[in-house]
Every structure is written in C-alpha cells, then in structure tokens.
C-alpha positions in Angstrom: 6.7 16.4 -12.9 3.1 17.7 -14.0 0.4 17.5 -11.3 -3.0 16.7 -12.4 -6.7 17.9 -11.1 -9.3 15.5 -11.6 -13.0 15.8 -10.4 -14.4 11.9 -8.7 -16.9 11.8 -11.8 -14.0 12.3 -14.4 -12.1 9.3 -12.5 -15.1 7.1 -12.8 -15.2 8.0 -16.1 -11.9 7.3 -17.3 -9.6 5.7 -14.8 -7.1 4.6 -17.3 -6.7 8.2 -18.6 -6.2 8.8 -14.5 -3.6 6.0 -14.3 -1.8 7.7 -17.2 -1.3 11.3 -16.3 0.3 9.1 -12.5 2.9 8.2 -14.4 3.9 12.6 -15.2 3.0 13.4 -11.5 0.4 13.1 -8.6 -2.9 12.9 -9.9 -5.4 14.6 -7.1 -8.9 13.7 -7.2 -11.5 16.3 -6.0 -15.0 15.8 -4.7 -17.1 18.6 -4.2 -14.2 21.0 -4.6 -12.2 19.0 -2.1 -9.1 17.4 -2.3 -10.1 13.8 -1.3 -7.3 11.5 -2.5 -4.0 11.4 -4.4 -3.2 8.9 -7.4 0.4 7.6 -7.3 2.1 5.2 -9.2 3.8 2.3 -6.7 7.4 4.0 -7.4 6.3 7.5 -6.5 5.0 5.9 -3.0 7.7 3.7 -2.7 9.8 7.7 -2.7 7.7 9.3 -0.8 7.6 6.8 2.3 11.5 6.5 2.4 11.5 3.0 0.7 10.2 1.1 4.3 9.3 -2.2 4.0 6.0 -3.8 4.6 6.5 -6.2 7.5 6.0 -8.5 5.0 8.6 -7.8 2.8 10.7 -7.9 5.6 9.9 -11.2 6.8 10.0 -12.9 4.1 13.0 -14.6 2.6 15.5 -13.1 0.3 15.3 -13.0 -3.8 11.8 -15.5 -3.2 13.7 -18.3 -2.0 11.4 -20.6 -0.2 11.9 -22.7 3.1 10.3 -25.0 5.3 9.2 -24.0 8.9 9.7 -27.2 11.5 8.6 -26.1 14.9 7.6 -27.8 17.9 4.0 -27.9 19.0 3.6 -26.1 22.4 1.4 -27.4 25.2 -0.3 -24.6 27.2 -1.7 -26.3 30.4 -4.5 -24.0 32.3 -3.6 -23.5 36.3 -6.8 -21.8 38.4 -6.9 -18.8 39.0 -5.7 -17.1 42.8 -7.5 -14.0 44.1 
C-alpha cells in the first residue's frame, strides 16, 4: 500500500490521476500545507469503518428483492390541553 501527497490545486487539476493512485493507497490532499481530506476508494472505507451498514442498507430487503408496504392509516385526534 503506497500513500500519496497531493496539493488541492493538483486535485483540481487532475482528479482522475487522484482517483488512480486511491486504488495503491490513501490519497491525502493538502491545502496550504495541511492535511485537509483523505481520498479512499469505497472498499478501503468499507475496511476502515468495520463493514457497518448504512441504515439503509440495513433496512432494506435482502439480494434487492422488492415488496409492497400495506399499512393502516392512523387517526390522531387533538384533546386540549390541561395546565
């Protein structure tokens, strides 16, 4: 795994040369001699974060099978208010 130095204006320049080197190793982009953000590719991240799910992901149905949703429609009555 190579990691890779990048100023902002060489990113601008060339992001698919950036997108590239993310697939040898974090790519860290530097403004102003700071360290301002990390290029990963989606695997690296998917690593690095312990493979959690997205609540998305684990809502939603397995292998994109798709289903309906049949629910009953709720009727919220207002009572007044006691102080």
């Amino acid at each position: 795994m190579s990691v890779t130095y990048i100023s902002s204006r060489e990113l601008n320049q060339n992001i698919t040369k950036a997108k590239r080197d993310a697939y040898q190793g974090p790519v860290f982009i530097k403004s102003r001699n700071k360290i301002t953000h990390v290029l990963l590719t989606e695997e690296a991240y998917r690593i690095i974060t312990g493979g959690r799910k997205s609540m998305l992901d684990a809502l939603s149905p397995p292998d994109g099978e798709s289903f309906d949703l049949t629910t009953e429609r709720v009727n919220i009555h207002m009572r007044p208010v006691e102080f």
